[in-house]
PDB file of N, CA, C and O in Angstrom:
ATOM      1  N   UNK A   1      24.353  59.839 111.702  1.00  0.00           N
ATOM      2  CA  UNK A   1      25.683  59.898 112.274  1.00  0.00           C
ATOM      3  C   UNK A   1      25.843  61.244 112.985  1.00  0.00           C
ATOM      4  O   UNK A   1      25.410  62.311 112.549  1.00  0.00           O
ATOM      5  N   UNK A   2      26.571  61.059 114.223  1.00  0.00           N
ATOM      6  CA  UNK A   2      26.767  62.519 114.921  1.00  0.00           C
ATOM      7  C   UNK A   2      27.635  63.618 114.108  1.00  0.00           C
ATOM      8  O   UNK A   2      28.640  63.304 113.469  1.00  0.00           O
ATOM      9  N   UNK A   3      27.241  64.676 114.181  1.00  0.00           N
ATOM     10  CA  UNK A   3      27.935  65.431 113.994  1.00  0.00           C
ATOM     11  C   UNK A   3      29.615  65.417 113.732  1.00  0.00           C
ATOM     12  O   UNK A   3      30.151  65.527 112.629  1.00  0.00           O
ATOM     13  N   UNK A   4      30.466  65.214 115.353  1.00  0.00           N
ATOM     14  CA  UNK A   4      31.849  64.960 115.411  1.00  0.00           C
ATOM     15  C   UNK A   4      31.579  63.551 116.257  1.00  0.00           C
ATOM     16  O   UNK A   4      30.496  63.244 116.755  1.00  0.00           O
ATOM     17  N   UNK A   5      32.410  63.013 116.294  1.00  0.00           N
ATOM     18  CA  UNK A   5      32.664  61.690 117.279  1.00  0.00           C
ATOM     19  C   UNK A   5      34.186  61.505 117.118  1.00  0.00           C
ATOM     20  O   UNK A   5      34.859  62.056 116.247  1.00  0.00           O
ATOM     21  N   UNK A   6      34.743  60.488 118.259  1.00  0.00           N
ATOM     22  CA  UNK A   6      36.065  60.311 118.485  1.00  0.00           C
ATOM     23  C   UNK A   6      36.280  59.335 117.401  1.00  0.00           C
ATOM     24  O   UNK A   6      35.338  58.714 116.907  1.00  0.00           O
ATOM     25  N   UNK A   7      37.594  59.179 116.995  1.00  0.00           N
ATOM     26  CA  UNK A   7      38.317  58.150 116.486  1.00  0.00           C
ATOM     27  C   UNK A   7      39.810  58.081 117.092  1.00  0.00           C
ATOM     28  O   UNK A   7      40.372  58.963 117.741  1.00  0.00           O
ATOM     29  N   UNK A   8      40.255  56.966 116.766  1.00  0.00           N
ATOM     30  CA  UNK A   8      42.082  56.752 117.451  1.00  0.00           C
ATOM     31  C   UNK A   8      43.010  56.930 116.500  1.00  0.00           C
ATOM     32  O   UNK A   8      42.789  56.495 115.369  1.00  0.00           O
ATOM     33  N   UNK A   9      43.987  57.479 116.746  1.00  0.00           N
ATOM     34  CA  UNK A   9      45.219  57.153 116.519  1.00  0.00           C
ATOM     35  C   UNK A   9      46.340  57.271 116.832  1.00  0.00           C
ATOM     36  O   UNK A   9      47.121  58.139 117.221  1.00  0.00           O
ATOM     37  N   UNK A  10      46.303  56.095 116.565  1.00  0.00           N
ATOM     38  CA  UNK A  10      47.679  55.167 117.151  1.00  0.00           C
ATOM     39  C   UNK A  10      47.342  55.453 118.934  1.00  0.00           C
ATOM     40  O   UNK A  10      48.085  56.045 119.717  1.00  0.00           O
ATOM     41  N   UNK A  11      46.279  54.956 119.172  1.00  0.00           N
ATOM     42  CA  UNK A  11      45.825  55.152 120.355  1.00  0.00           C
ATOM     43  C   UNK A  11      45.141  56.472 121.026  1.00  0.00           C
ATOM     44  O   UNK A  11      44.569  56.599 122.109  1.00  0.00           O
ATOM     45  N   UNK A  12      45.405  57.386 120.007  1.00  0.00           N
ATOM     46  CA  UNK A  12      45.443  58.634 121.151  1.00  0.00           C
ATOM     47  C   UNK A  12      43.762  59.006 120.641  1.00  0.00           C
ATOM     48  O   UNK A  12      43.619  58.756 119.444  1.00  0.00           O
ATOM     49  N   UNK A  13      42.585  59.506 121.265  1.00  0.00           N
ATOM     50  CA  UNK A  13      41.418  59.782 120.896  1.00  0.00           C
ATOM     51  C   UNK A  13      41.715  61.485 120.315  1.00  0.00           C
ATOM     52  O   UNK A  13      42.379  62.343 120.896  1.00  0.00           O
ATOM     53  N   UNK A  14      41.229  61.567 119.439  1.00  0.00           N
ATOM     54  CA  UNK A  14      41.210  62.591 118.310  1.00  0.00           C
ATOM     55  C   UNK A  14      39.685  62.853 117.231  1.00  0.00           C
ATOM     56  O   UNK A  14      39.413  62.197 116.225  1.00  0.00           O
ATOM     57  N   UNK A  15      38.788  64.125 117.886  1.00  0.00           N
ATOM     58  CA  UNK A  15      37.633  64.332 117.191  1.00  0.00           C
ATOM     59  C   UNK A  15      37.681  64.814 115.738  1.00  0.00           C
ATOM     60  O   UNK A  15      38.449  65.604 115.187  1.00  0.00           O
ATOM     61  N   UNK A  16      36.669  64.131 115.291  1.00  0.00           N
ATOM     62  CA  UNK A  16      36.858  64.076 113.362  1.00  0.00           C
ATOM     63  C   UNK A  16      35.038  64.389 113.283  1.00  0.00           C
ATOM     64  O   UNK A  16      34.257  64.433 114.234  1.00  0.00           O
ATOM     65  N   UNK A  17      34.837  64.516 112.275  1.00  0.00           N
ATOM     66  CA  UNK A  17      33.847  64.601 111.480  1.00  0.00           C
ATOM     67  C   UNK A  17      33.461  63.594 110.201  1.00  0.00           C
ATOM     68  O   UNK A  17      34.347  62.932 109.661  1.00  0.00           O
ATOM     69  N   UNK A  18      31.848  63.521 109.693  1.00  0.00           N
ATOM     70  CA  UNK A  18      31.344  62.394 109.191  1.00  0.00           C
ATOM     71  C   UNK A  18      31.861  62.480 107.793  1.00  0.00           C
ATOM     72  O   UNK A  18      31.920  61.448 107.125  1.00  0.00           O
ATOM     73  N   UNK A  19      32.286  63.767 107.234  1.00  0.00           N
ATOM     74  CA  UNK A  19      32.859  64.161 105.953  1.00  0.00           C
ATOM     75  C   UNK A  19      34.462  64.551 105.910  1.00  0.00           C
ATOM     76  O   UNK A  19      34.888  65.498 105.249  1.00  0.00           O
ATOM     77  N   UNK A  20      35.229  63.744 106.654  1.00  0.00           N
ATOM     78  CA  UNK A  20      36.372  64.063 107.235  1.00  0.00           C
ATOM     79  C   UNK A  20      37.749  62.954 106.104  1.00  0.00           C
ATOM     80  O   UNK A  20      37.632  61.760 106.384  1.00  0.00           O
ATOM     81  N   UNK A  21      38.288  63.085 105.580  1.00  0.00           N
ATOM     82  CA  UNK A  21      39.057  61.825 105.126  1.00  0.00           C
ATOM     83  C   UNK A  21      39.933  61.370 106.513  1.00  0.00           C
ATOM     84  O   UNK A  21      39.804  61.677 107.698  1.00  0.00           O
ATOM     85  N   UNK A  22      40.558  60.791 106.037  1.00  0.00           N
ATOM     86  CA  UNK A  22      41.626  59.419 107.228  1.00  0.00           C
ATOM     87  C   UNK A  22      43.206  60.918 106.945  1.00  0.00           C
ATOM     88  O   UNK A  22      44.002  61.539 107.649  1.00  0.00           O
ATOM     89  N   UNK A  23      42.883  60.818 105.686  1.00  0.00           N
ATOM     90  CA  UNK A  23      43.701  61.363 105.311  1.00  0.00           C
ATOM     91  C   UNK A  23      44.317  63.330 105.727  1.00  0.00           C
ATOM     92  O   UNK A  23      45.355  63.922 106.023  1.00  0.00           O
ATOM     93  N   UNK A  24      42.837  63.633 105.477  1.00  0.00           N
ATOM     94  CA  UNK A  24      42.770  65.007 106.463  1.00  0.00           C
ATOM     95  C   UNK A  24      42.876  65.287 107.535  1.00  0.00           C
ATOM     96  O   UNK A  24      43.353  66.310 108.028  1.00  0.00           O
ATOM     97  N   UNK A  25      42.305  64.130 108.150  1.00  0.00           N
ATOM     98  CA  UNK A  25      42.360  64.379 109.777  1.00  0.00           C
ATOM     99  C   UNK A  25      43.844  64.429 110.281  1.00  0.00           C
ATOM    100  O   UNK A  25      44.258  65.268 111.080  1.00  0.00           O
ATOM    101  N   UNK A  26      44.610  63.409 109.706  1.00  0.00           N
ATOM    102  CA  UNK A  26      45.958  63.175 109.915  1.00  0.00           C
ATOM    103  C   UNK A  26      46.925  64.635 109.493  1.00  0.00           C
ATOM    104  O   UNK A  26      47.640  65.128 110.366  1.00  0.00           O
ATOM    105  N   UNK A  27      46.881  65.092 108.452  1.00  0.00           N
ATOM    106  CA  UNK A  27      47.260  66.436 108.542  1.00  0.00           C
ATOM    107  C   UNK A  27      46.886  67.501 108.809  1.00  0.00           C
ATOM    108  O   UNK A  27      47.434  68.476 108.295  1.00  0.00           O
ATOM    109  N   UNK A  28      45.544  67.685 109.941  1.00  0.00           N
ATOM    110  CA  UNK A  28      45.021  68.529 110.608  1.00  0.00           C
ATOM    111  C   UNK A  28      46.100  68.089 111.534  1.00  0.00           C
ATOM    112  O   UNK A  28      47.129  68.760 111.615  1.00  0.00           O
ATOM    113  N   UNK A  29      45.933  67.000 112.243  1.00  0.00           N
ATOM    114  CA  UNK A  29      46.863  67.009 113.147  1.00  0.00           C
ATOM    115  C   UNK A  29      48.779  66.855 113.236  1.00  0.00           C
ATOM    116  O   UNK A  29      49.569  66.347 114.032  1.00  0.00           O
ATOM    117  N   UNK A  30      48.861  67.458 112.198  1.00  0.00           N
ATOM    118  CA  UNK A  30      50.075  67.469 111.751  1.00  0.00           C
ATOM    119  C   UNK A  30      51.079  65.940 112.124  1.00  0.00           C
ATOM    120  O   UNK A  30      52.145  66.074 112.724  1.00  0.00           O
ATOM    121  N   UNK A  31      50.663  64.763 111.758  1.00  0.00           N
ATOM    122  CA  UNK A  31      50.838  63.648 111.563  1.00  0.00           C
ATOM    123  C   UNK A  31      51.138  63.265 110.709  1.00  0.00           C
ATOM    124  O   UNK A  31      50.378  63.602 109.801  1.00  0.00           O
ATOM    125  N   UNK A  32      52.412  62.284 110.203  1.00  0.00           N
ATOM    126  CA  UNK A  32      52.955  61.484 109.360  1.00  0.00           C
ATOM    127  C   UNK A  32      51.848  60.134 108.758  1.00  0.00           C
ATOM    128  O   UNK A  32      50.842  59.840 109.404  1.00  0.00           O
ATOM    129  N   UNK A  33      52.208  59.425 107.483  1.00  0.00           N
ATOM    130  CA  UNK A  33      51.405  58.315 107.704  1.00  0.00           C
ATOM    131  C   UNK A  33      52.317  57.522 108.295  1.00  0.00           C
ATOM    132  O   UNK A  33      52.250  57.022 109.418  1.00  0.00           O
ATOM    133  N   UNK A  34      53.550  57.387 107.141  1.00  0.00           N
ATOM    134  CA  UNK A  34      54.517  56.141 106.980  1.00  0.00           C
ATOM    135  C   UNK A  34      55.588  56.812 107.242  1.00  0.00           C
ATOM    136  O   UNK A  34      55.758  57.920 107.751  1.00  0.00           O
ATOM    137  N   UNK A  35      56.471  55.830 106.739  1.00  0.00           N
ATOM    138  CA  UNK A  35      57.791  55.599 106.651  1.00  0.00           C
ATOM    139  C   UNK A  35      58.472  54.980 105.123  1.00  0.00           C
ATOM    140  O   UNK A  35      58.364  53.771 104.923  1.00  0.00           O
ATOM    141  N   UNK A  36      58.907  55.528 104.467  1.00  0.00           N
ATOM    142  CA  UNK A  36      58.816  54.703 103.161  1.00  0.00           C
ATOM    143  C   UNK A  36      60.431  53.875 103.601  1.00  0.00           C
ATOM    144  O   UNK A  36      61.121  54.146 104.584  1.00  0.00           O
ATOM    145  N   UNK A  37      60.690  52.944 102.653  1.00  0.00           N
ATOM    146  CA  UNK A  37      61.409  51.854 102.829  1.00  0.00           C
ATOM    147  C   UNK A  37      62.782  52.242 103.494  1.00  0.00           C
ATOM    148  O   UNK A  37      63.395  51.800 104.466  1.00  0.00           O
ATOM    149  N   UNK A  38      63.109  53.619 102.243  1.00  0.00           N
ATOM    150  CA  UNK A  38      64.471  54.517 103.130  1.00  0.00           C
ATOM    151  C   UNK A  38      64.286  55.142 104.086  1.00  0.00           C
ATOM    152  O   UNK A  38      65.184  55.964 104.268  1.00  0.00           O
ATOM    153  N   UNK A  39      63.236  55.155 105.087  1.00  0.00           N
ATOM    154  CA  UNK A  39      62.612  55.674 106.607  1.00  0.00           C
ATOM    155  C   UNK A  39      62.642  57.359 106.476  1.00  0.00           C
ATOM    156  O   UNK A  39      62.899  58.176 107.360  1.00  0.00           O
ATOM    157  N   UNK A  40      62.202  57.646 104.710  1.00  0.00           N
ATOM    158  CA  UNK A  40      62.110  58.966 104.838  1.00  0.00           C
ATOM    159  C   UNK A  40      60.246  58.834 105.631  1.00  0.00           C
ATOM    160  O   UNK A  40      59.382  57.959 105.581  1.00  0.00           O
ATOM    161  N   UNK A  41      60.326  60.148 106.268  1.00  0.00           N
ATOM    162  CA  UNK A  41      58.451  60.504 106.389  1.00  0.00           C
ATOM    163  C   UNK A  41      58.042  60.596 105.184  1.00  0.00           C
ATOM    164  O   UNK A  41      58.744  60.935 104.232  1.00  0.00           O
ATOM    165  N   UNK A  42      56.428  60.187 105.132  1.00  0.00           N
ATOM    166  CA  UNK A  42      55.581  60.361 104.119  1.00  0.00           C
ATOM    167  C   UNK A  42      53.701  60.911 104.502  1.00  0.00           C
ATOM    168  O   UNK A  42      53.066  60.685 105.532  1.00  0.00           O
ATOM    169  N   UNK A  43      53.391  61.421 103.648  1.00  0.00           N
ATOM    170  CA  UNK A  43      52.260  62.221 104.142  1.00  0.00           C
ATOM    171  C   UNK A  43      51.173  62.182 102.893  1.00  0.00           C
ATOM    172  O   UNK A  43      51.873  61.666 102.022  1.00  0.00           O
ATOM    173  N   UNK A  44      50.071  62.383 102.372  1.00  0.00           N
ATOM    174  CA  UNK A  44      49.103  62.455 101.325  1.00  0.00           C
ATOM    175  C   UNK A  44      50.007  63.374 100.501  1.00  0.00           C
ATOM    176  O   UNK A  44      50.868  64.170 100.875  1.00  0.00           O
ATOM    177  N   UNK A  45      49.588  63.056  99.310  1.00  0.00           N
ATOM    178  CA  UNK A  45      50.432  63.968  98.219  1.00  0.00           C
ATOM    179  C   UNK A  45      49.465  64.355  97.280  1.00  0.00           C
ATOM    180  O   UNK A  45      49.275  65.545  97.027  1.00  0.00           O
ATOM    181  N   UNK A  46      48.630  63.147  96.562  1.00  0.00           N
ATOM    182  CA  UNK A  46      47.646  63.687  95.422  1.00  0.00           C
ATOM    183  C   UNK A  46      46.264  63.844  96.289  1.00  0.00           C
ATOM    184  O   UNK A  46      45.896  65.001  96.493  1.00  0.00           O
ATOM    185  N   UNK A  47      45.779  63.193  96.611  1.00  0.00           N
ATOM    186  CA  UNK A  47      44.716  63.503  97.289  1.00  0.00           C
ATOM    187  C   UNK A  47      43.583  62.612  96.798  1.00  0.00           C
ATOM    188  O   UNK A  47      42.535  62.653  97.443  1.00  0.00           O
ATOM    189  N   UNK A  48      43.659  61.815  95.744  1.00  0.00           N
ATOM    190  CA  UNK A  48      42.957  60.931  95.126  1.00  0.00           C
ATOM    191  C   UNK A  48      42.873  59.591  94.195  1.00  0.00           C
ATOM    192  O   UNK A  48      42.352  59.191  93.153  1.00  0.00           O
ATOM    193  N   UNK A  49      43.936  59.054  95.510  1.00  0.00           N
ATOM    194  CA  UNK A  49      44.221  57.583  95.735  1.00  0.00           C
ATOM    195  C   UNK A  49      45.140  57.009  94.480  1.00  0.00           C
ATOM    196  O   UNK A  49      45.048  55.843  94.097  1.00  0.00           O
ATOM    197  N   UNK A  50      46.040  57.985  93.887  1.00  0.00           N
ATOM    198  CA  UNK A  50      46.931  57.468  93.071  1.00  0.00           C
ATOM    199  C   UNK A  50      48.088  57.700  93.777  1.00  0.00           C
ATOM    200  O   UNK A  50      48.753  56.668  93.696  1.00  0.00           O
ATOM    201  N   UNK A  51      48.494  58.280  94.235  1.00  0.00           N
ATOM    202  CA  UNK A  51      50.301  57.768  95.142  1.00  0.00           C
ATOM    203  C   UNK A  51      50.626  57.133  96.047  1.00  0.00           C
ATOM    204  O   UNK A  51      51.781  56.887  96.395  1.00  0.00           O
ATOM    205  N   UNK A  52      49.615  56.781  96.551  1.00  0.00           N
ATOM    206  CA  UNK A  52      49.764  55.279  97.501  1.00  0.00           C
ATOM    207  C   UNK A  52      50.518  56.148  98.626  1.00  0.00           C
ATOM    208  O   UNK A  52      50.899  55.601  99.661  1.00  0.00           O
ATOM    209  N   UNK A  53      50.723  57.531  98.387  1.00  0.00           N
ATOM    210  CA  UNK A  53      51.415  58.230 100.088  1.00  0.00           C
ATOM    211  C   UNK A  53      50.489  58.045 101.097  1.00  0.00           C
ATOM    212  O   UNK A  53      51.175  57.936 102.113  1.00  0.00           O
ATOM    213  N   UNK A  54      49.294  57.945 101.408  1.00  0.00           N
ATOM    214  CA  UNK A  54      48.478  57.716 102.193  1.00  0.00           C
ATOM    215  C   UNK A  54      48.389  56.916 103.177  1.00  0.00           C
ATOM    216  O   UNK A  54      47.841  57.144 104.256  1.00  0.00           O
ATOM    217  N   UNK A  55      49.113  55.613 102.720  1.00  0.00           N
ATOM    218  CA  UNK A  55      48.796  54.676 103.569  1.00  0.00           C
ATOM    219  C   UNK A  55      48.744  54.436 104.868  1.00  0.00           C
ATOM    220  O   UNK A  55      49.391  55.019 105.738  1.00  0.00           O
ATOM    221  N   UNK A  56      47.967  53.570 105.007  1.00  0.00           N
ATOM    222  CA  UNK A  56      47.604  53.463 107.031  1.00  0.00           C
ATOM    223  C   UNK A  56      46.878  52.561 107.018  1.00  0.00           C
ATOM    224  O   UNK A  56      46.080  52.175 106.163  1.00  0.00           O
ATOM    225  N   UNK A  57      47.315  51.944 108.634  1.00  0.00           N
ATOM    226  CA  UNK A  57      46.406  50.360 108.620  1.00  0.00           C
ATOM    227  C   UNK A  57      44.686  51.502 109.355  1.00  0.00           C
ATOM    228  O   UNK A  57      44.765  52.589 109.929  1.00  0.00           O
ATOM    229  N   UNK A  58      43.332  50.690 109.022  1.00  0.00           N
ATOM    230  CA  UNK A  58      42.641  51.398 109.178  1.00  0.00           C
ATOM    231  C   UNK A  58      41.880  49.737 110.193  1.00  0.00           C
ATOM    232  O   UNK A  58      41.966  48.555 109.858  1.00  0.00           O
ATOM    233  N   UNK A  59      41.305  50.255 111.245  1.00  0.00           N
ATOM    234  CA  UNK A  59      40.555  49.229 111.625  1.00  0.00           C
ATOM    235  C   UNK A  59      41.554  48.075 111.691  1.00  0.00           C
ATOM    236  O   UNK A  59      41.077  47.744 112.776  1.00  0.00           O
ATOM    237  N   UNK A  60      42.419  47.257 111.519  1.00  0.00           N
ATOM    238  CA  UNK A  60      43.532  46.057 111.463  1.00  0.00           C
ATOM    239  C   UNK A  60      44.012  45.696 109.865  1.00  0.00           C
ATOM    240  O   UNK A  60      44.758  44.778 109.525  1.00  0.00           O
ATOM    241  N   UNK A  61      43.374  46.670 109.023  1.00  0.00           N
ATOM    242  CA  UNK A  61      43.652  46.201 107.917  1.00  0.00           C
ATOM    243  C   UNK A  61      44.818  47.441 107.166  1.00  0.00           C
ATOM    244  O   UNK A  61      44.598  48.652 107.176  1.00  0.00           O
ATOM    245  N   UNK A  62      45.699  46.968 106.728  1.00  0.00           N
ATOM    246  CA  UNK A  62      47.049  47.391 106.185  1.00  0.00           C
ATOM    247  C   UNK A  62      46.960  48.119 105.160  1.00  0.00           C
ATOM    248  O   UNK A  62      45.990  47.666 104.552  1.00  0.00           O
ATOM    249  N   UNK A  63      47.423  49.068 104.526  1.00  0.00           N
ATOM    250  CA  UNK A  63      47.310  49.615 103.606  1.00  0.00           C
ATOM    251  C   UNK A  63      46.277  50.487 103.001  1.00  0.00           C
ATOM    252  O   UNK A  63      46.203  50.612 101.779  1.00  0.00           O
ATOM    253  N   UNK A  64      45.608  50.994 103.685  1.00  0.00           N
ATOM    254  CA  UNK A  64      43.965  51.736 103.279  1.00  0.00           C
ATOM    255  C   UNK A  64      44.254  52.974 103.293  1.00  0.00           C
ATOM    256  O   UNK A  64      44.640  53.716 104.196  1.00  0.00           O
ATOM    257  N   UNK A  65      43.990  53.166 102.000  1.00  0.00           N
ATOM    258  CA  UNK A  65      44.234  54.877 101.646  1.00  0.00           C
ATOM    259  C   UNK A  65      43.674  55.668 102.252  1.00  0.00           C
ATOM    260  O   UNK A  65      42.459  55.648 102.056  1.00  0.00           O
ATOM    261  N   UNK A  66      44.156  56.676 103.198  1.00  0.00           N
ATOM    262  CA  UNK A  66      43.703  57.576 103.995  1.00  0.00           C
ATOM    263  C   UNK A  66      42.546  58.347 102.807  1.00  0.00           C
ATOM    264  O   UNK A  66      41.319  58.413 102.738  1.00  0.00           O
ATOM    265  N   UNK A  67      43.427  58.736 102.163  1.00  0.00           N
ATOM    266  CA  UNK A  67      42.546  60.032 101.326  1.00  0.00           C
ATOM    267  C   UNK A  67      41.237  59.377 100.610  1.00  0.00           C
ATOM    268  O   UNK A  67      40.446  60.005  99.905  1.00  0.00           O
ATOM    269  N   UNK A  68      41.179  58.273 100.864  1.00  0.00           N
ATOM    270  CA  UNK A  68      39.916  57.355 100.217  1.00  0.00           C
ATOM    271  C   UNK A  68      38.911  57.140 100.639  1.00  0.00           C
ATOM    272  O   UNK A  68      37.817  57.143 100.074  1.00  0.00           O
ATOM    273  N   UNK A  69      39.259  56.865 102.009  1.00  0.00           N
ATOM    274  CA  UNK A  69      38.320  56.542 103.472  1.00  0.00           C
ATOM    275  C   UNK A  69      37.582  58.249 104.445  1.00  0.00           C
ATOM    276  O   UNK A  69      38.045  59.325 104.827  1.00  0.00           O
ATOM    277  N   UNK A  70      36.486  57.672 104.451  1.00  0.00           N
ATOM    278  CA  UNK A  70      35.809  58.860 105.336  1.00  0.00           C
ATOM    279  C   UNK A  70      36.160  58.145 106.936  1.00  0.00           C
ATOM    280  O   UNK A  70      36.214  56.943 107.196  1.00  0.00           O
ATOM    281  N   UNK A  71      36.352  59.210 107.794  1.00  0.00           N
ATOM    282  CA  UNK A  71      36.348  58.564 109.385  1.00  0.00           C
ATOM    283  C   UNK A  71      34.747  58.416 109.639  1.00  0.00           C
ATOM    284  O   UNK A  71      33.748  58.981 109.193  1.00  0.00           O
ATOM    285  N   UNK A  72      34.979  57.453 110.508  1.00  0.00           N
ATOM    286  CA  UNK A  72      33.623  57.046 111.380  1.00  0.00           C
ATOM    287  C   UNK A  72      33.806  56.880 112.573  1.00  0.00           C
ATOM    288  O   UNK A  72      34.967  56.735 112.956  1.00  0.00           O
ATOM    289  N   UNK A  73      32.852  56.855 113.408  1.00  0.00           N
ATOM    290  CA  UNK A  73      33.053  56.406 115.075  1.00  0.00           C
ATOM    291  C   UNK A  73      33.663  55.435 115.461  1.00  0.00           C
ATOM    292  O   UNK A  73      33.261  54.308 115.173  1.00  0.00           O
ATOM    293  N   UNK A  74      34.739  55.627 116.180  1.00  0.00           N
ATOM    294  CA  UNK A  74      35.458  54.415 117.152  1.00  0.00           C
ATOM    295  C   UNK A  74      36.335  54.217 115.833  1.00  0.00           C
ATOM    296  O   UNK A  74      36.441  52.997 115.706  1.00  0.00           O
ATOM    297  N   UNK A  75      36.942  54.788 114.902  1.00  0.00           N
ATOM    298  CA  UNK A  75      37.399  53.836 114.124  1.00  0.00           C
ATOM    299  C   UNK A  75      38.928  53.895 114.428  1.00  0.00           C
ATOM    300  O   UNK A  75      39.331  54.866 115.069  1.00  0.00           O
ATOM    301  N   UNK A  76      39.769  52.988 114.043  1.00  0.00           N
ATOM    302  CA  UNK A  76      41.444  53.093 115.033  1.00  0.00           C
ATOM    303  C   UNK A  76      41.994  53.308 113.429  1.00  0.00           C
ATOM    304  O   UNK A  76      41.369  52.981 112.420  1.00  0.00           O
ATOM    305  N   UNK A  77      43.106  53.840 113.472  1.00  0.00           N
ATOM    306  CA  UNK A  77      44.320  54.287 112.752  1.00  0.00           C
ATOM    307  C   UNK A  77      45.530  54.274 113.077  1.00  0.00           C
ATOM    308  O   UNK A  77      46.014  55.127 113.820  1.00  0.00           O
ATOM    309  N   UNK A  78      46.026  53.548 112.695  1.00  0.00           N
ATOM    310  CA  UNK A  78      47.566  53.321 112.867  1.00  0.00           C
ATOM    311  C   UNK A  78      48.595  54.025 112.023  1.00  0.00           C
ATOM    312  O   UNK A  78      48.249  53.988 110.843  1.00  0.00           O
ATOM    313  N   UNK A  79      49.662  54.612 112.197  1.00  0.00           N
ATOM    314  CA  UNK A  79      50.263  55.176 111.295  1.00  0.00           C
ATOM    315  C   UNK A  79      51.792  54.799 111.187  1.00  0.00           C
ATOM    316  O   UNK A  79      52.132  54.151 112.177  1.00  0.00           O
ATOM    317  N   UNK A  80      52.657  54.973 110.428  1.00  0.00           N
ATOM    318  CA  UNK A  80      54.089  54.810 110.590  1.00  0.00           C
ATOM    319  C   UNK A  80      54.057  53.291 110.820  1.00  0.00           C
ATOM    320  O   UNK A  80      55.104  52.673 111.014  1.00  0.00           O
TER     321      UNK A  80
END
């Protein structure tokens, strides 16, 4: 695997690394995930997949814990 390569989110191309979480990258780039039900912002909190703050659709699939997932090439992220 390369070094850095692009990944998306929420469309926009954004370089990550092969040891990078979903979850880090997103608060490198000072990015929200969600929205919780009362449309407060929400962001990683524990860091190891027990508060479910993480969430983000990863690739088309809903709910995938940022802080769980390593980025890979081309991979899309949706947030909020």
């Amino acid at each position: 695997m390369p070094e850095t390569f692009t990944v998306f989110i929420n469309g926009q191309p954004v370089t990550a690394g092969p040891e990078t979480s979903v979850a880090a990258l997103l608060l490198r780039e000072r990015m929200v995930n969600r929205r919780s039900c009362a449309g407060q912002l929400r962001a990683a909190f524990c860091g190891m997949g027990i508060c479910m703050e993480c969430r983000v659709t990863i690739d088309s699939d809903a709910h995938g814990l940022g802080c769980m997932t390593f980025c890979r090439p081309n991979m899309k992220i949706t947030t909020l």
